[in-house]
C-alpha positions as CSV (number, residue, x, y, z in Angstrom):
1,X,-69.0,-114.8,-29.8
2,X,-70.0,-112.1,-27.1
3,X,-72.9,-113.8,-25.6
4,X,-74.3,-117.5,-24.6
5,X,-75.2,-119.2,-26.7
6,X,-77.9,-122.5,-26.9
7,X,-77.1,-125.4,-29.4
8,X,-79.8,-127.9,-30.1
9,X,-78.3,-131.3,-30.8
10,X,-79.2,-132.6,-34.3
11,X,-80.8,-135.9,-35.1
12,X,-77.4,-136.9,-37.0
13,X,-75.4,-136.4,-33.9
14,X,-77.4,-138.7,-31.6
15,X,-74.9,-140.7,-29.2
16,X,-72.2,-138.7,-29.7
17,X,-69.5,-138.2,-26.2
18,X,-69.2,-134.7,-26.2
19,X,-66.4,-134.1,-26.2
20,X,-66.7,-135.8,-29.9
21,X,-69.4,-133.2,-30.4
22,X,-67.0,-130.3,-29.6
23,X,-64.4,-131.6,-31.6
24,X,-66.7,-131.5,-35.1
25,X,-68.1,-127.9,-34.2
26,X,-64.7,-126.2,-32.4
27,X,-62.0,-128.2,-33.6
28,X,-59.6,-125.4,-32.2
29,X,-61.3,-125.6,-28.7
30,X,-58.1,-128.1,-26.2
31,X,-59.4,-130.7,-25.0
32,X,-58.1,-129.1,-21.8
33,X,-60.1,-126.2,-22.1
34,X,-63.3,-128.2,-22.9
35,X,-62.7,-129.9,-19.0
36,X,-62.1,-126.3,-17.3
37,X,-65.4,-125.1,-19.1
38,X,-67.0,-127.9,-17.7
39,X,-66.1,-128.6,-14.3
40,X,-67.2,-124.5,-14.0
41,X,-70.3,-125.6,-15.2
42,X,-69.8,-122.7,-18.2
43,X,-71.0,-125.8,-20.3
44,X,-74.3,-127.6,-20.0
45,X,-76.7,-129.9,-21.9
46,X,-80.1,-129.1,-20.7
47,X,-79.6,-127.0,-18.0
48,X,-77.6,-129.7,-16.2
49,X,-73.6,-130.1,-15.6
50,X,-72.2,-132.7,-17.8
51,X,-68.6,-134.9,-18.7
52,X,-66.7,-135.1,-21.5
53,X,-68.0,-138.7,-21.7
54,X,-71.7,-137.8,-21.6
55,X,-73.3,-139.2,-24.6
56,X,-76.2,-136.7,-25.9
57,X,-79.2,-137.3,-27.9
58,X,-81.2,-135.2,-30.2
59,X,-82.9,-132.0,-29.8
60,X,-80.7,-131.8,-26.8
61,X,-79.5,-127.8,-26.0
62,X,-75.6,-127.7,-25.5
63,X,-74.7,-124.4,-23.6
64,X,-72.0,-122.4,-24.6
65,X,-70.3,-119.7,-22.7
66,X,-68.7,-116.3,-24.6
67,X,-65.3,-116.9,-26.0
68,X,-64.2,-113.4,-27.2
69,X,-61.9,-113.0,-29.5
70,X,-60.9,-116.9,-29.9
71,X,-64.6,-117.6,-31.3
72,X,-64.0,-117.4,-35.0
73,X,-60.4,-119.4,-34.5
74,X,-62.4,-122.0,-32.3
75,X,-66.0,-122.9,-34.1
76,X,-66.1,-124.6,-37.6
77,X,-69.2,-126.4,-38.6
78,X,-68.7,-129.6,-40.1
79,X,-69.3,-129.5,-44.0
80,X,-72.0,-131.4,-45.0
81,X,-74.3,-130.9,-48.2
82,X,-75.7,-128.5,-46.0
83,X,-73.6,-126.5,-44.5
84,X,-72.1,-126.1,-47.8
85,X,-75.1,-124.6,-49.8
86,X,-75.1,-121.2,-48.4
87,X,-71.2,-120.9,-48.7
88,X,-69.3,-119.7,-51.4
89,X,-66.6,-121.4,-53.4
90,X,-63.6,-120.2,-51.7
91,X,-64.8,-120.9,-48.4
92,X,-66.0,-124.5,-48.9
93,X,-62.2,-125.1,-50.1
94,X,-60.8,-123.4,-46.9
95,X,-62.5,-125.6,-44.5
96,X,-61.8,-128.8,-46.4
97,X,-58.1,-127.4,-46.6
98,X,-56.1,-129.7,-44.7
99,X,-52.7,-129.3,-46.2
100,X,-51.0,-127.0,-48.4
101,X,-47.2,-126.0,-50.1
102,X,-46.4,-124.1,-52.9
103,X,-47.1,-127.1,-54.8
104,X,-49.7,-129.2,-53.7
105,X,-53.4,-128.7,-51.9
106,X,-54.8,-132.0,-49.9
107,X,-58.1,-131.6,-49.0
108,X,-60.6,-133.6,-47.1
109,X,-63.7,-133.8,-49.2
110,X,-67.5,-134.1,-47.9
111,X,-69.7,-136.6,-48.7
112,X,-72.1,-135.8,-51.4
113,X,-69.5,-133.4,-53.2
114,X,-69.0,-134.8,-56.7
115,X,-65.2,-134.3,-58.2
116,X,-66.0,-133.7,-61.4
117,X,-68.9,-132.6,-63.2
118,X,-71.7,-135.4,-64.7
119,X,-75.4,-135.6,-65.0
120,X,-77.1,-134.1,-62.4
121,X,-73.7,-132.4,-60.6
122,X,-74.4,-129.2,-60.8
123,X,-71.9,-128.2,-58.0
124,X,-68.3,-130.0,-58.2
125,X,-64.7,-129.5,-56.4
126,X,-63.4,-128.8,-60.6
127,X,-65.5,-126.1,-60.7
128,X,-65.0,-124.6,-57.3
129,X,-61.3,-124.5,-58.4
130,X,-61.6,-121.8,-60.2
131,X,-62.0,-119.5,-57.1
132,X,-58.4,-120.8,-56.9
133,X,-56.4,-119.4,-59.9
134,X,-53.3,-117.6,-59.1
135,X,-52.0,-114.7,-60.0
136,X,-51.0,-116.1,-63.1
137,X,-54.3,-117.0,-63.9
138,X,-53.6,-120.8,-63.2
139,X,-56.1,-123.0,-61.7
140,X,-55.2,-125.8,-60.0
141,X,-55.5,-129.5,-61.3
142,X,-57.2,-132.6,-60.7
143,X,-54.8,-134.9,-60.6
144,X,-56.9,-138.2,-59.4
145,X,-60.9,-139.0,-58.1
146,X,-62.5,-140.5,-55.4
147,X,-66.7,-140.9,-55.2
148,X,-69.4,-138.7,-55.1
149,X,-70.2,-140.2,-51.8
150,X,-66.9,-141.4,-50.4
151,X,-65.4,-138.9,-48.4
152,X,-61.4,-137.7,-47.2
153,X,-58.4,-137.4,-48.8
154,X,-58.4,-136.1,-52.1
155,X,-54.8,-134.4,-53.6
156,X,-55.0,-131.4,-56.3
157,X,-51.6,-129.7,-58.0
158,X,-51.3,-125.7,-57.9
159,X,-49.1,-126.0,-60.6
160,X,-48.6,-127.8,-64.0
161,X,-45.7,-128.8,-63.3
162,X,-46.8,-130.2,-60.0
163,X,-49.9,-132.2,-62.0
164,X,-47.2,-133.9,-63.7
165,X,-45.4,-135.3,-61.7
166,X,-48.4,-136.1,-59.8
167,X,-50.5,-137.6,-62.3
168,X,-47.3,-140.0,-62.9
169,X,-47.2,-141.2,-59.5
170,X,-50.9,-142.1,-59.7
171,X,-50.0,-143.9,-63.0
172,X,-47.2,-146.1,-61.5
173,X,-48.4,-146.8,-58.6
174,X,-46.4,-145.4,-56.1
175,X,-48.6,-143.6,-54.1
176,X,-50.1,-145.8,-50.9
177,X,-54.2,-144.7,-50.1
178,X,-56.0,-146.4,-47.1
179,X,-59.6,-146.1,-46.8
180,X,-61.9,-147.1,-44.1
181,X,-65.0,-148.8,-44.6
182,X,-67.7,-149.8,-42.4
183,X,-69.0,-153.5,-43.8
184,X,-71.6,-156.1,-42.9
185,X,-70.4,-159.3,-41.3
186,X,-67.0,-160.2,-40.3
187,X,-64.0,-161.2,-43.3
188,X,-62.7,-164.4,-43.0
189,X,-59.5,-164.2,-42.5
190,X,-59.5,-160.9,-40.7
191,X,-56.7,-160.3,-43.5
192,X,-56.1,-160.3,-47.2
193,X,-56.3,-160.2,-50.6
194,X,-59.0,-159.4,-53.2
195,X,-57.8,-159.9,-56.9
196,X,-60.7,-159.9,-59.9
197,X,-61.0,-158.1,-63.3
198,X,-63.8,-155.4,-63.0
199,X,-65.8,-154.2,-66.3
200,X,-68.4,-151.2,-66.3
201,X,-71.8,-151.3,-67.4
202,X,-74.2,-149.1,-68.0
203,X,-77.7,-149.2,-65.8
204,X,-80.5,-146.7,-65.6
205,X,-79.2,-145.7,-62.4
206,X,-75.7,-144.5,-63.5
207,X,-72.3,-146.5,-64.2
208,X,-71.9,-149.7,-62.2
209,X,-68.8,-152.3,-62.2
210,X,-69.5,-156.0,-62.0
211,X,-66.5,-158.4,-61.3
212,X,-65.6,-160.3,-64.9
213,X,-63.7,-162.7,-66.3
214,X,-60.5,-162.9,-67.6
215,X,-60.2,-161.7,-71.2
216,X,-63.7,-160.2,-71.3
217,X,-64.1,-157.7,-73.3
218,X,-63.4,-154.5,-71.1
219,X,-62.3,-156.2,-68.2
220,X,-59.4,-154.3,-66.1
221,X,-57.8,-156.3,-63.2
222,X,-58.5,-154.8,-59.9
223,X,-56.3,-155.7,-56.4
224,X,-57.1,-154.9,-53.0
225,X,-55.9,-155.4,-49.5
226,X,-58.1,-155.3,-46.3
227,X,-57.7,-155.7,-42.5
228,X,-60.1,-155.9,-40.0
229,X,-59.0,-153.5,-37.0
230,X,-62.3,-154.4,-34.9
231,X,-65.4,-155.5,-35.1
232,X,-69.1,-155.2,-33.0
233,X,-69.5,-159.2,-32.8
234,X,-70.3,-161.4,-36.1
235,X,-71.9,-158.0,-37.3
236,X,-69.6,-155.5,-38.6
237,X,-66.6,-155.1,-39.3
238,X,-64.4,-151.7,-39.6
239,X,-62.0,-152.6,-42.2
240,X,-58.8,-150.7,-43.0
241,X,-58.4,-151.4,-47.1
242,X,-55.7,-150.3,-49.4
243,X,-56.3,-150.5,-53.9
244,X,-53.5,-151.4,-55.5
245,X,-55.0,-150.5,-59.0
246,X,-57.6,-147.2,-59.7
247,X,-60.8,-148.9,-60.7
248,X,-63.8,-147.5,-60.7
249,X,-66.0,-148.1,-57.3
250,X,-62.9,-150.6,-56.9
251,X,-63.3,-151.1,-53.0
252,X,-67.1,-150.9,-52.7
253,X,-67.6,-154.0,-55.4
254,X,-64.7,-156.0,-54.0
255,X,-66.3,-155.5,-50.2
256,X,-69.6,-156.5,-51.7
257,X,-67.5,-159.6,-54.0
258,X,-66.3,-161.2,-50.6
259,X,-69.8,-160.7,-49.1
260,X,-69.5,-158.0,-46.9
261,X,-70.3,-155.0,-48.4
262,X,-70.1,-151.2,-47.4
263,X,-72.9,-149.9,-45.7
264,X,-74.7,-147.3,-46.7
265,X,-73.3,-148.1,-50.7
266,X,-76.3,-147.6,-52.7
267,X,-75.1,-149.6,-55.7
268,X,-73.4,-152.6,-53.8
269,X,-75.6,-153.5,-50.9
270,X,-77.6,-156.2,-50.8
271,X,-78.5,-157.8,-47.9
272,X,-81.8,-160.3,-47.2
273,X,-84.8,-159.3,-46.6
274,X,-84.4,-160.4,-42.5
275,X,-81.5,-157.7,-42.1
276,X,-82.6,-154.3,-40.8
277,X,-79.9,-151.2,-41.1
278,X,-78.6,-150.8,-37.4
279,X,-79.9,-148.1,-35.2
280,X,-78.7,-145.3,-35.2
281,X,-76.5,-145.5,-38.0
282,X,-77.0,-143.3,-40.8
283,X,-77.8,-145.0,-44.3
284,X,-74.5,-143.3,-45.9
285,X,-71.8,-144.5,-47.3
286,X,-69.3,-145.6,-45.1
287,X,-66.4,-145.4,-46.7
288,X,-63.4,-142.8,-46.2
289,X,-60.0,-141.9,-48.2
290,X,-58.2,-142.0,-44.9
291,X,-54.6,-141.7,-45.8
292,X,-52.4,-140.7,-48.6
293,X,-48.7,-141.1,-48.9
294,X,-47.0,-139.7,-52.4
295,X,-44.1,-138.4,-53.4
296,X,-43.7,-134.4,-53.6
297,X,-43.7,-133.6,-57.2
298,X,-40.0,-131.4,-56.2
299,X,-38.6,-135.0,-56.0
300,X,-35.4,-135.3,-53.9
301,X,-37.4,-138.4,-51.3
302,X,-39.6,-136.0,-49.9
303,X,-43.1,-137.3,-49.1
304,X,-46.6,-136.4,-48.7
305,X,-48.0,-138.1,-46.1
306,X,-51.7,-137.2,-45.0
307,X,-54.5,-138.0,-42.7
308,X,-58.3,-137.2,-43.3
309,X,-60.4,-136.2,-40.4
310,X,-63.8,-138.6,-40.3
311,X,-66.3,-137.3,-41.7
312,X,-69.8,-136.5,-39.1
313,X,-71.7,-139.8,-40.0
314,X,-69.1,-141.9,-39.4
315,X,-68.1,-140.0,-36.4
316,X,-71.2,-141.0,-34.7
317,X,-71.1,-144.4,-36.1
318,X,-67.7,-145.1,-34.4
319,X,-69.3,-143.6,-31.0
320,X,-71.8,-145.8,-31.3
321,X,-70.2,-149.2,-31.8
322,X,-67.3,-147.8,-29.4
323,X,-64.1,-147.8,-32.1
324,X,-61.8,-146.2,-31.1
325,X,-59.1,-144.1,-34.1
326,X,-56.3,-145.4,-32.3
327,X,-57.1,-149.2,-32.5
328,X,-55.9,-148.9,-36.1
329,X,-52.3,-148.8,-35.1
330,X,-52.7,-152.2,-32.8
């Protein structure tokens, strides 16, 4: 980038700090670099000098000064559907790239990007693999799913080998995921255990799980764990939850099972007719693969251990309740 140039702020990034708003477009720009740029005033929204803290608002113009050389290194759009429509295969994959070995990919999927192909997909991350095959004409392999519409981690083998061993880790459980979800209201207790047997059934809008009995025909037991790291009052709640089996929609039905389901979840939410979706909140699915810990499929103890980026909507949800990604640590 040679020249200035003039941002407008999108409606989907209202309340964002800005320094949250650099970090989704130029995730290679220091944070460091971002103050000198401003307290030169090379950075601007609307013509006036602004903080890292300053929280903009749509249709807002962000100026930003020439970077030579670093520009390409420095600006990334965030994927969304998009941003992804006008880019080929191979690049969609590079950006959601965020580990690889001679083994294993881990990428961070968007929200909207289907795994695998269904009715009505007509773009999924099986497909794009293809723009992957080696040199041996390999492509590389699924080895597990996560939703349409739940974003983050998602773990692919290079090799068969690799999908092997992979797909058996999946299979005996010895793999730990964490997701985060955004629900309504508050769990009581702010910790612990969900344990029903889930069967599918088939509606006119797609697949859907209900929670079952025991011995029903179909039914698969389901167990999950939740924590509440904070919360905005009564509320909501941002809940950190790990599944202990590989059901089907497992974490959004068991959020909605306890009564506080995921917002955004177009299958699970219900709320009364008094409740309004909050401000400023986008109605999407708020649910992310956050974390992934397997073992490599080389063996020998070593460990794959991964965290995914959040994805822009709930980036500007977090802003604007004021969570902050360290809390889940406290």
């Amino acid at each position: 980038m040679s020249s200035v140039e003039q941002i407008r702020v999108e409606p989907d990034e209202a309340g964002l700090r800005l320094d949250r708003w650099f970090k989704l477009h130029y995730p290679g720009l220091g944070f460091g670099h971002l103050q000198k740029l401003l307290r030169s005033g090379q950075v601007r929204v609307d013509g006036g000098r602004a903080k890292t803290d300053t929280r903009i608002a749509p249709g807002q113009v962000i100026r930003i000064p020439p970077m030579g050389a670093d520009a390409a290194r420095l600006k990334v759009a965030p994927l969304t559907a998009n941003t992804m429509r006008d880019r080929n295969d191979a690049d969609v994959l590079s950006q959601m790239l965020i580990y690889e070995d001679e083994k294993v990919y881990v990428f961070n999927k968007p929200a909207g990007l289907a795994v695998q192909g269904g009715s009505g997909v007509s773009r999924h991350v099986d497909m794009m693999l293809e723009a992957w095959r080696n040199r041996k004409g390999e492509k590389p392999r699924l080895v597990h799913r996560i939703d349409r519409d739940t974003t983050g981690i998602l773990v692919v083998a290079r090799t068969r080998g690799a999908a092997v061993a992979l797909t058996k880790a999946f299979r005996e459980r010895d793999t730990r995921k964490t997701y985060w979800a955004l629900v309504k209201g508050v769990p009581a207790p702010h910790e612990g255990r969900i344990s029903t047997y889930l069967v599918k059934e088939q509606t006119p809008d797609g697949d859907r799980m209900r929670v079952a009995r025991h011995g029903d025909e179909g039914a698969d037991h389901a167990l999950s764990h939740y924590r509440v790291i904070d919360q905005v009052a009564q509320n909501y709640a941002w809940l950190e939850m790990e599944p202990h089996t590989g059901r089907t929609h497992q974490l959004r039905v068991h959020a909605a099972h306890i009564g506080h389901p995921i917002l955004g979840d177009p299958k699970y939410f219900e709320a009364d007719t008094n409740w309004d979706f909050p401000g400023g909140v986008q109605n999407r699915l708020h649910l992310h693969a956050r974390r992934i810990v397997i073992p490599h499929p080389d063996g020998g103890g070593r460990m794959i251990d991964q965290i995914a980026p959040l994805p822009p909507h709930m980036v500007q949800t977090w802003n604007l309740f004021g969570f902050d990604e360290a809390a889940e640590n406290d």
